[in-house]
N, C-alpha and C positions, 0 to 999 in steps of 0.2 A: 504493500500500500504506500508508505512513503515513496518511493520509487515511481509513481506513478503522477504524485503528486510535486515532482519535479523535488527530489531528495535522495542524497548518496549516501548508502548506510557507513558508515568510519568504523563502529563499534558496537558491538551487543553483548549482553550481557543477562543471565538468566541466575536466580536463586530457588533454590526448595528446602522446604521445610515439611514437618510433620504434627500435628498436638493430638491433645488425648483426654478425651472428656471423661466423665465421672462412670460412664458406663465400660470404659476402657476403649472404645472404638477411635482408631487412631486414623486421623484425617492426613490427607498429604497437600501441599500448596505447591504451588510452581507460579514465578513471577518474572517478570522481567524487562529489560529498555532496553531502546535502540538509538542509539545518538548519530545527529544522521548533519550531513549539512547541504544548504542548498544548492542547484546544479541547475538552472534555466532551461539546459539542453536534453534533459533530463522528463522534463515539465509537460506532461500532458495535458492534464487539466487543470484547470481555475476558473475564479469567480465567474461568474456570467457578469457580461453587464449591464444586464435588469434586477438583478442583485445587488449589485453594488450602488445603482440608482436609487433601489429602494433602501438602503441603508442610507446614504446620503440624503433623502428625504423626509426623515426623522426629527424632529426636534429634543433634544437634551431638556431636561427640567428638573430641578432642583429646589425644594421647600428651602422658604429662611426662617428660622426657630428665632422665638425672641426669650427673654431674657431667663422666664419660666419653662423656655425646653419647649414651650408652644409654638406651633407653626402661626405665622402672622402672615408669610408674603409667598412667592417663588420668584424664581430667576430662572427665566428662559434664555436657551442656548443656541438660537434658531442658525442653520448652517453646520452646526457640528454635529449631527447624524448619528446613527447609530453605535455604540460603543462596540458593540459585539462584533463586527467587521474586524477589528482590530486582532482580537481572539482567534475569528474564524479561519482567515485569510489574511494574516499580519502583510503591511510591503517590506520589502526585502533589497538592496540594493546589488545589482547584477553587473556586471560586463555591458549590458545593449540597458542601463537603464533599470528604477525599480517598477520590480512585479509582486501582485500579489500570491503569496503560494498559501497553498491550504494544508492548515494544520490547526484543526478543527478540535481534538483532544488533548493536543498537549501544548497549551501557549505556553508562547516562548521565554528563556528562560531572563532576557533582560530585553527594556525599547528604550531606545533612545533616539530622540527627536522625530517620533512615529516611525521609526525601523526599527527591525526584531532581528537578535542573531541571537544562537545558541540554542538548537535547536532537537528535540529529540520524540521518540516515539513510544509509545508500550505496545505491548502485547496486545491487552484487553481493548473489544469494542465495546461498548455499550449498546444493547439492545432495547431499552426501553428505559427511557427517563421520567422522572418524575414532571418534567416542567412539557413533556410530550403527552404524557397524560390527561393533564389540565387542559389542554388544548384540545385533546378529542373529547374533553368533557363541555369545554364551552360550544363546542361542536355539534354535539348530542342536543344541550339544554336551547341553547337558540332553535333548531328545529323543533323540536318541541312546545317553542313560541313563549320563550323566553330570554330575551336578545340583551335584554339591561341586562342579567343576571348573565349572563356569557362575557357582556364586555365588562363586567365588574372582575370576569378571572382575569381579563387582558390587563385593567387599569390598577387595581388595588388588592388583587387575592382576596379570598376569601376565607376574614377570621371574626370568630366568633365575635367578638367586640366591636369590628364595624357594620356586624347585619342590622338594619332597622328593622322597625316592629310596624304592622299596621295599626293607626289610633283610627277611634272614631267616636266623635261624640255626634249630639242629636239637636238640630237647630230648628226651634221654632220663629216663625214669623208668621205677620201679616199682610195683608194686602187691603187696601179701601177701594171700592169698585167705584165706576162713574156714578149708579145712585145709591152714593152712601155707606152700602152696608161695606163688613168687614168678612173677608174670606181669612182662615187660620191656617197653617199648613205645617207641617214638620217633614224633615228630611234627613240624612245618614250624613255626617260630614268627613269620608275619609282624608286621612295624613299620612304622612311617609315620620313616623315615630324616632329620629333615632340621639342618643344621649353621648355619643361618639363626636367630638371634635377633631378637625384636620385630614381627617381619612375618612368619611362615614361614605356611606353609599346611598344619600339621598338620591341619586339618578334612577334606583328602581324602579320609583313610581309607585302609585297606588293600585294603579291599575297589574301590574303583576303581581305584586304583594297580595291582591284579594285573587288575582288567576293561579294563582300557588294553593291557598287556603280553600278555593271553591272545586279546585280537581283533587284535592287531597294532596298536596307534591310539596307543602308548607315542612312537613318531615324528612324530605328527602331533599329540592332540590335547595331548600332554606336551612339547612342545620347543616353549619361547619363546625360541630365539636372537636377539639384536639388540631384540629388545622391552623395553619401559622404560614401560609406562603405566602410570598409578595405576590403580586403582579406580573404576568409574564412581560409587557412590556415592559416594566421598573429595571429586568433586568441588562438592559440595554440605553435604555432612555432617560434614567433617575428615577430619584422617590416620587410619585404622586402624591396631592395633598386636595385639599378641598379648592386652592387658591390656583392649581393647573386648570387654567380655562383653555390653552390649545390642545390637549387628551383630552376631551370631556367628549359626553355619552352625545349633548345637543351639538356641539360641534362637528368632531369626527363623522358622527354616520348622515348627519342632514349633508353633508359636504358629501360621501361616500353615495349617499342618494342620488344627487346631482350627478355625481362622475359617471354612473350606470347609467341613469337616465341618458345621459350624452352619449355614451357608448353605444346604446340599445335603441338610441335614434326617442327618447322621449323625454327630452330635455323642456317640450313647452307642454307635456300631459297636465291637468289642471290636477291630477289626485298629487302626481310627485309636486308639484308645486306648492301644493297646501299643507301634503305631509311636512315636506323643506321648511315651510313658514311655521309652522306648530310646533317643532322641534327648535327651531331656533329662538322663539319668542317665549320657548317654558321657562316659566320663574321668573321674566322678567318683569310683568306686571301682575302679580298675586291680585285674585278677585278678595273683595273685599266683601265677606259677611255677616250685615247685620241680624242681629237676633232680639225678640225679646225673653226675658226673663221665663223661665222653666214653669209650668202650672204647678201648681202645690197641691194638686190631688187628682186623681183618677175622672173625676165627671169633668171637669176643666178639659183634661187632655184630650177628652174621647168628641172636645166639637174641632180636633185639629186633624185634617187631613194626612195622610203621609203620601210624600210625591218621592221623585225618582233622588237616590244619592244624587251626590254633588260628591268629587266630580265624576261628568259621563264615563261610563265603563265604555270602551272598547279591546277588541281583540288586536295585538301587533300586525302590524300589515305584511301583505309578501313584499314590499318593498325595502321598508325596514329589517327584515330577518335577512333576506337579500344582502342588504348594505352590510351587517354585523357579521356575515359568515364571508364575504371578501376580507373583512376587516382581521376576522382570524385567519385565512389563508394567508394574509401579508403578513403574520405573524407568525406561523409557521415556518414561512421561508427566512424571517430573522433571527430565529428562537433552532429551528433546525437543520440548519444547511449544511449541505456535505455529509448527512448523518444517509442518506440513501432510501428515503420518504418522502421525496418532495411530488416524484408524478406519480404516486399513490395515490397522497392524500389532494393533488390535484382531481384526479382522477372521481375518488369516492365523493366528493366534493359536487363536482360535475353531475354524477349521478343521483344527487339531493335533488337541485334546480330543473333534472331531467323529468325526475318522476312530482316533481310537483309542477300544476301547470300554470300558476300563477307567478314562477317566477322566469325568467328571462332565461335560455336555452343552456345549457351546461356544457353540450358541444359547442357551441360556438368561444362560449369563453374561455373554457381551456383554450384553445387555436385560438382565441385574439392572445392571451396572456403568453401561452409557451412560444408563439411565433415571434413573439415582440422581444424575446431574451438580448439579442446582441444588437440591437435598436436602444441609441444613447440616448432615451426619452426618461423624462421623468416617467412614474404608474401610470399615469391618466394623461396624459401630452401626448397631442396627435393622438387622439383615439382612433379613427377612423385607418393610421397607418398600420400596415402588418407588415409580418414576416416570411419570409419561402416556404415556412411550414405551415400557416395559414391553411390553405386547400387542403395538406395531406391528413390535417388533424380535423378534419371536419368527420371525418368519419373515422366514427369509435373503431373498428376493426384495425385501425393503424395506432390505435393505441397500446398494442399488443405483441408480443415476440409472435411469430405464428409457429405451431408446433411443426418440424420438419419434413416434408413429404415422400414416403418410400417408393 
């Protein structure tokens, strides 16, 4: 493997050992590294650069704590891109120039002024990570039609201490009609509950908090007992805080809306229009309401109407879910590149948006996405442009080794 990845092995070096637990059964270990150095000519593959673009397109963000350890502010890094490029595919400086080589498990072992030398390899791959998990989990729960709670793995992890609670209290009011009389009415007033500062996950929503609690999935997809992860983004981008408004849930996917609409030719649709507007206007003008005072007994209450909660229930839209599961596939390829799952999970991906018919074709965007690799576009710049593989990826059967014909 290093060898492929443009690396000349200098040195290897293997250890074993043996232990012995209380039943007497005696374990054997075998470990070992390979100290390798770079060779250009050597170099088969590296980075794509649509990869590299979408690292580059990343913004840095960093909480500022004040004086009590409490987050007050952030400081955004717009320009400095993803940190994990650095890890994945450190540059290297060569003969013809620096290149990035990939060396995806073992960062390197000193950088200096964003070059990496000392370089080495182990043994062991890893077959399944914990931060690949969370990712097929936020995967799972957005189709599932719940998208806040998937980008909540992406932006903040999920710990017990930032989940909010759903409140509700019960608002009565009035009304005076044009003759006179007076109509009484009461209604459910839900809230996003939560007692967490700096990291909380008010982006929920109401509206999923009660679509949790009304399918039964308030135990399951809401309870992170024992959990302590960050954010998968965090791990590349900085700490999130309540005060990152460029990662936020109304930002990222109303803008993520937009870019598919554009892609998919439905840029002036009046539904993605409104969605766009809805998303980016929450929280910014909180309705305001009046109530009067509570009845103070049972015959009181029963001349008060009950009309619909506040606020309207809706179900997340196909556009929306849409928007959130690109959102994790660009996180995917930042979180696990090189790791030998990226046109998998393209792939299974695809086959979401195929078999649901509300969302926008799943062949097609793998083939606009995988054609676009060595196209120096930002994600979304030039959409309309592809790549030679365009046509051939249009049909799934070219997505496949074909078994060998006798």
């Amino acid at each position: 493997m290093p060898q492929i990845y443009g690396f000349d092995v200098t040195t290897s070096a293997s250890t074993t050992g043996s232990s012995t637990n209380d039943a007497g059964t005696v374990t054997g270990s075998v470990s070992g590294s390979i100290s390798t150095y770079p060779n250009y000519k050597n170099r088969q593959l590296g980075p794509s650069q649509k990869y590299l673009n979408l690292c580059a397109d990343q913004s840095y963000t960093e909480p500022v704590d004040g004086s009590s350890g409490s987050v007050v502010d952030a400081k955004f890094y717009e320009g400095t891109g993803d940190a994990r490029v650095a890890g994945s595919a450190p540059l290297v400086t060569t003969k013809i120039g620096k290149l990035r080589f990939i060396h995806k498990y073992n960062p390197s072992v000193s950088v200096n002024n964003d070059e990496a030398y000392g370089f080495s390899f182990r043994y062991m791959k890893s077959i399944y990570r914990l931060s690949q998990v969370m990712l097929r989990y936020a995967e799972a729960i957005n189709r599932a039609g719940y998208p806040r709670h998937a980008f909540a793995i992406l932006r903040d992890g999920f710990t017990e201490s930032y989940k909010p609670a759903l409140g509700d209290s019960i608002r009565y009011y009035e009304e005076t009609q044009p003759d006179g009389s007076v109509l009484k009415y009461k209604q459910h007033v839900y809230y996003v509950d939560s007692l967490y500062t700096g990291r909380s996950l008010n982006y929920l929503s109401t509206n999923e908090l009660r679509k949790a609690i009304n399918e039964g999935h308030a135990n399951t997809i809401l309870s992170c007992r024992g959990w302590g992860n960050s954010g998968i983004h965090e791990l590349g981008c900085g700490r999130s805080s309540d005060y990152d408004s460029l990662y936020s849930y109304q930002l990222k996917v109303s803008q993520r809306i937009e870019d598919e609409a554009k892609r998919t030719g439905r840029e002036n649709d009046p539904e993605v229009l409104a969605l766009v507007k809805r998303l980016r206007e929450e929280g910014k003008n909180p309705v305001k309401l009046e109530s009067v005072p509570e009845p103070d007994d049972e015959a009181l209450e029963a001349e008060y109407v009950e009309v619909a909660a506040y606020p309207e229930y809706f179900e997340p839209t196909a556009l929306e879910i849409n928007a959130v599961e690109t959102l994790i596939a660009d996180e995917m390829a930042l979180e696990t590149a090189f790791e030998g799952t990226r046109f998998f999970d393209l792939v299974r991906i695809a086959s979401h948006k195929n078999n649901d018919t509300s969302s926008p074709s799943g062949t097609d965007w793998l083939a606009w996405l995988v054609s676009r690799r060595s196209l120096n576009l930002k994600p979304y710049e030039n959409v309309w442009q592809t790549g030679s593989l365009f046509g051939i990826l249009q049909s799934p059967a070219n997505w496949y080794l074909r078994n060998p014909e006798y």
